[in-house]
C-alpha positions in Angstrom: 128.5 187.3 159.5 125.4 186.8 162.3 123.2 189.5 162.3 121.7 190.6 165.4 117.9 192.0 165.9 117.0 195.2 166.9 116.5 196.0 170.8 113.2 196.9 171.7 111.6 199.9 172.7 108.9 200.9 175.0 105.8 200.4 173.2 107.6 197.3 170.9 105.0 193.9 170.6 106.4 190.6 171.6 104.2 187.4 170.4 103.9 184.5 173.1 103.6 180.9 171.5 103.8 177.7 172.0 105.0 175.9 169.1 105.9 172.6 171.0 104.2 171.1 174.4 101.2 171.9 175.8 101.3 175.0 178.2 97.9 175.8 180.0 97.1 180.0 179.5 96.9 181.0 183.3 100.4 179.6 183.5 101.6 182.5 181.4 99.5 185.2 183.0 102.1 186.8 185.2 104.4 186.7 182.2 102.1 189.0 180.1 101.3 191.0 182.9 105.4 191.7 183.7 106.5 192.6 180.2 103.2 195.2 179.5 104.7 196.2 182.7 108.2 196.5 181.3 106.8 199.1 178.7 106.4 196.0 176.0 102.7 195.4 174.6 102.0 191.4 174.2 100.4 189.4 171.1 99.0 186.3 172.3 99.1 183.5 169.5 96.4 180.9 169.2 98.8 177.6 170.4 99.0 179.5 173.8 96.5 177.3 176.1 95.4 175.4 173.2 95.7 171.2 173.3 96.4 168.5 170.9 97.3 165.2 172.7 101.0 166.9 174.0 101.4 168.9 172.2 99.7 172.8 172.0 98.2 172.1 168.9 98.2 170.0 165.8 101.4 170.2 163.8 99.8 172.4 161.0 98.5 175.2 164.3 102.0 175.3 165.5 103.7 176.0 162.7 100.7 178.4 161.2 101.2 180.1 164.5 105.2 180.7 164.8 105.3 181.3 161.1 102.2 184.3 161.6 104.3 185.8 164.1 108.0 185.2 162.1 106.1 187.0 159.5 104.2 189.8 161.5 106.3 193.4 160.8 104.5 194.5 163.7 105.8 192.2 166.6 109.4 192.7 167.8 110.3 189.5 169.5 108.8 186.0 170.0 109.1 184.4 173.2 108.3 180.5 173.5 106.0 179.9 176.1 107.7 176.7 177.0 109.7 173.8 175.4 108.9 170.2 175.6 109.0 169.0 172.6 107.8 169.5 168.9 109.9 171.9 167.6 111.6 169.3 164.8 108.3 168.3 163.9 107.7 171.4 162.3 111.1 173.5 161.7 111.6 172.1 157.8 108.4 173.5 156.8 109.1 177.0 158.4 109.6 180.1 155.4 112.1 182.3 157.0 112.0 184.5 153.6 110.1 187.4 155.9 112.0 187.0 158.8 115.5 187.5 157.3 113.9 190.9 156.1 112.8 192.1 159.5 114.9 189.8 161.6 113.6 189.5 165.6 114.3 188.1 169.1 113.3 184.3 169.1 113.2 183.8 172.8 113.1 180.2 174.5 115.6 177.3 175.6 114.5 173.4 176.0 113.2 172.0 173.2 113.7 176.0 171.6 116.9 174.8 171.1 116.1 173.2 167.5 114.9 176.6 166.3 118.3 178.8 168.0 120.2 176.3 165.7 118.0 176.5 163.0 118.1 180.1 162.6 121.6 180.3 163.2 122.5 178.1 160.5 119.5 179.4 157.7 119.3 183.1 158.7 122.9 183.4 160.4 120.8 185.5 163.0 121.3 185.7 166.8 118.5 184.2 169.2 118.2 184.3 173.0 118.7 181.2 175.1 116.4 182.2 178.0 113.9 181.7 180.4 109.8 181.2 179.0 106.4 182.2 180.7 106.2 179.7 182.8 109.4 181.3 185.1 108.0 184.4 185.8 105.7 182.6 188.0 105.3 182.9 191.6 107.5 186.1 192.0 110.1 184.6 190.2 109.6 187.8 187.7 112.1 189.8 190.3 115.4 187.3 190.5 118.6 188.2 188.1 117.7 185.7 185.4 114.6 186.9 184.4 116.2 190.3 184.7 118.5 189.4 182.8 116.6 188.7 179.3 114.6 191.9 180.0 118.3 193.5 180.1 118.9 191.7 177.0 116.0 193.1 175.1 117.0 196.4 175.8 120.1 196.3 174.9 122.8 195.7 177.8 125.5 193.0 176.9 125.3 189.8 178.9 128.4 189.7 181.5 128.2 187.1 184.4 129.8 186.2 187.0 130.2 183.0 189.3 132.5 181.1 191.9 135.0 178.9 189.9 134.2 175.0 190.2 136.6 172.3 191.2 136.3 170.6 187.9 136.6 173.7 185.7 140.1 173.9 183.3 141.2 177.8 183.2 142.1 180.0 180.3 140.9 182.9 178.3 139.0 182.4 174.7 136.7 184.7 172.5 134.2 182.8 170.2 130.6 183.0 168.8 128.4 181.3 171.8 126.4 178.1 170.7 124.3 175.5 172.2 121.5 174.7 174.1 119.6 171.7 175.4 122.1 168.5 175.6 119.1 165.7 173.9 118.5 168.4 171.1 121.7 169.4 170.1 122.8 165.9 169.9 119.4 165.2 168.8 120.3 167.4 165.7 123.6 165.8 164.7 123.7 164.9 161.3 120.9 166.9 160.1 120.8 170.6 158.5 120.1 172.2 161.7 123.3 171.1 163.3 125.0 173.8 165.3 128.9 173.7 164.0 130.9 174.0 166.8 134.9 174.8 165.7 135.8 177.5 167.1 133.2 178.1 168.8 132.2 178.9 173.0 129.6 175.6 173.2 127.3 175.6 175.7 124.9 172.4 177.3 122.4 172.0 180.0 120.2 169.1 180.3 117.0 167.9 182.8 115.3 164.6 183.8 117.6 162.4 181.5 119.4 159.1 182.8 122.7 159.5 183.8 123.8 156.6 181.2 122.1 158.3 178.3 124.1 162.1 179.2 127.2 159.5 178.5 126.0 158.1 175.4 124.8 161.9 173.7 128.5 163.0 174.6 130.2 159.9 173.0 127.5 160.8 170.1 128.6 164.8 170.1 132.3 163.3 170.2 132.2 160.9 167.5 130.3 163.5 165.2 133.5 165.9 165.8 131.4 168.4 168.0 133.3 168.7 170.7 136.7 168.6 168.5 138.3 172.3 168.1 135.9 174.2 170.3 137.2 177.2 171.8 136.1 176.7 174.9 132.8 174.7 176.9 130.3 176.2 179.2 128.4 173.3 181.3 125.2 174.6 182.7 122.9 172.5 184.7 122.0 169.0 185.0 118.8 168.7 186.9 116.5 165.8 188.0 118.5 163.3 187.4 118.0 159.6 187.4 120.3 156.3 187.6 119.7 152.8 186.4 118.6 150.1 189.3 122.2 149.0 188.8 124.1 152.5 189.2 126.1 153.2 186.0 129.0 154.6 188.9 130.0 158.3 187.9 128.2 161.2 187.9 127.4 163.8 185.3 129.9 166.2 185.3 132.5 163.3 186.0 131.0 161.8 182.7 131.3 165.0 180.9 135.2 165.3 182.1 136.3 162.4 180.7 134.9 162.9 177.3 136.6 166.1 177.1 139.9 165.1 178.7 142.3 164.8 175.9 141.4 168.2 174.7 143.2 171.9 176.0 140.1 174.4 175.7 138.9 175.8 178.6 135.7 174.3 180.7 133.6 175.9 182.9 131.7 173.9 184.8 128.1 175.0 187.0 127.4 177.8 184.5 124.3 179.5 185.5 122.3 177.8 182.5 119.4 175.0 183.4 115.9 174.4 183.5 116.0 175.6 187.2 115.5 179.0 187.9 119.3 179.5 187.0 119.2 180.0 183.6 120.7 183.4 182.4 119.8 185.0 179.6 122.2 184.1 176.2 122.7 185.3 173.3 122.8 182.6 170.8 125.5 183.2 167.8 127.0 186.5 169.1 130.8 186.6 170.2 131.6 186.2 173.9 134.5 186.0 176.4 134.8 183.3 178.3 137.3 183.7 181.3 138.1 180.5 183.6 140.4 181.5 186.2 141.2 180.0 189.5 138.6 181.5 191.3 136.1 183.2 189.1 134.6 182.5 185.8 133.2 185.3 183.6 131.2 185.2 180.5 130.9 188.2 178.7 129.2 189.2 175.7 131.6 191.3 173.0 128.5 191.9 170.6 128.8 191.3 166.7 132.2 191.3 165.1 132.6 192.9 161.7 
């Protein structure tokens, strides 16, 4: 059974990191300023605006600094300060023996993705898929998504919303929600961290990748059985983009389609999940409904099953 972390309070500490790419400190000013004005207090880890190469630190920083706040009674939640990439570099030498104790929010999406499935497949503990510092930027703070994960802190179950696409398949299905980043959840195929998928709502959103290589990590999710007995798909985003001088002659979602073609499950396509500012707050490993009609799709959260 997942467990899920206690919502915060006014007054609750949340720890900002960086525990994979670089992410220069005034880019997460506004951030700290709008969740000490959300009634939160902030704890600034040492791998925020800190540099090594890429990456926010050496190895041994980032993972002394996400496993100080994992361990810290004291801070409620841990948001990511951005994603990049890292996160597998460290994750087998994280202790989670604290955590599982005191369990909290791991906040973050991208690269963050490693450590969602990570934790839901050592701790069997929910995380937030959500947006990081850097999106609170330039007024951004004020627009539903980012209102969204401050709703999802305090409590209020996800339930969204949109226009139905063209290319969506309808039906009705309840299932734990899974997922993340396309490259890091086929990235983690055949390894420990592997998010298992049957009968589960899976969800994927991708950025900057070639249109040839979003075919080849779907034939990869496919061959691995991944995409076998889901109960249904949520495709998010696919932004930035790019195509071979010689076009490879379909587009992503078209791609996506025919991989999933010979199976029944529902499919919602355009979810309200990328690295744009469209990128509502999920709850990773906690049971959802996922409605695909003919002209709405709805995606609500039904909180932990006993």
């Amino acid at each position: 059974m997942i467990k899920q972390p206690p919502y915060l309070r006014r007054g609750d500490t949340i720890g900002i990191v960086c525990p994979s790419g670089y992410m220069p400190r005034e880019k997460a000013e506004t951030c700290i300023k709008v969740l000490q004005d959300w009634g939160y207090k902030v704890n600034i880890g040492k791998t925020l605006g800190n540099q090594f190469h890429y990456f926010s630190g050496t190895d041994e920083e980032r993972l002394q600094d996400l496993q100080q706040m994992l361990d810290d009674p004291g801070i409620k939640a841990v948001l990511c300060g951005r994603g990049g990439y890292g996160m597998s570099r460290i994750i087998d030498q994280l202790d989670f023996t604290r955590f599982k104790k005191n369990p909290k929010w791991l906040i973050g999406f991208s690269d963050i993705t490693v450590l969602h499935a990570e934790v839901y497949n050592r701790c069997k503990t929910a995380t937030l898929h959500a947006p990081m510092a850097a999106a609170f930027n330039d007024g951004e703070w004020k627009n539903p998504f980012i209102q969204s994960l401050q709703k999802a802190l305090s409590g209020k179950r996800c339930k969204c919303e949109i226009t139905a696409h063209p290319m969506n398949r309808k039906g009705n299905v309840t299932g734990e929600l899974v997922g993340g980043n396309l490259s890091l959840v086929a990235h983690l195929v055949g390894s420990k961290s592997a998010f298992p998928t049957q009968g589960k709502i899976l969800f994927l959103e991708d950025v900057g990748e070639y249109i040839y290589n979003i075919d080849r990590m779907m034939i990869q999710l496919k061959r691995a059985g991944l995409l076998k007995g889901l109960a249904g798909l949520i495709i998010g985003g696919f932004t930035d983009m790019k195509d071979t001088t010689i076009p490879f002659g379909a587009n992503v979602y078209s791609i996506i389609q025919s991989h999933i073609a010979e199976y029944h499950y529902p499919v919602c396509f355009d979810f309200p999940v990328s690295h744009e500012k469209n990128n509502y707050a999920l709850k990773v490993g906690v049971k959802h409904e996922l409605r695909v009609g003919r002209n709405k799709v709805s995606l609500a959260e039904l909180g932990i099953q006993n």
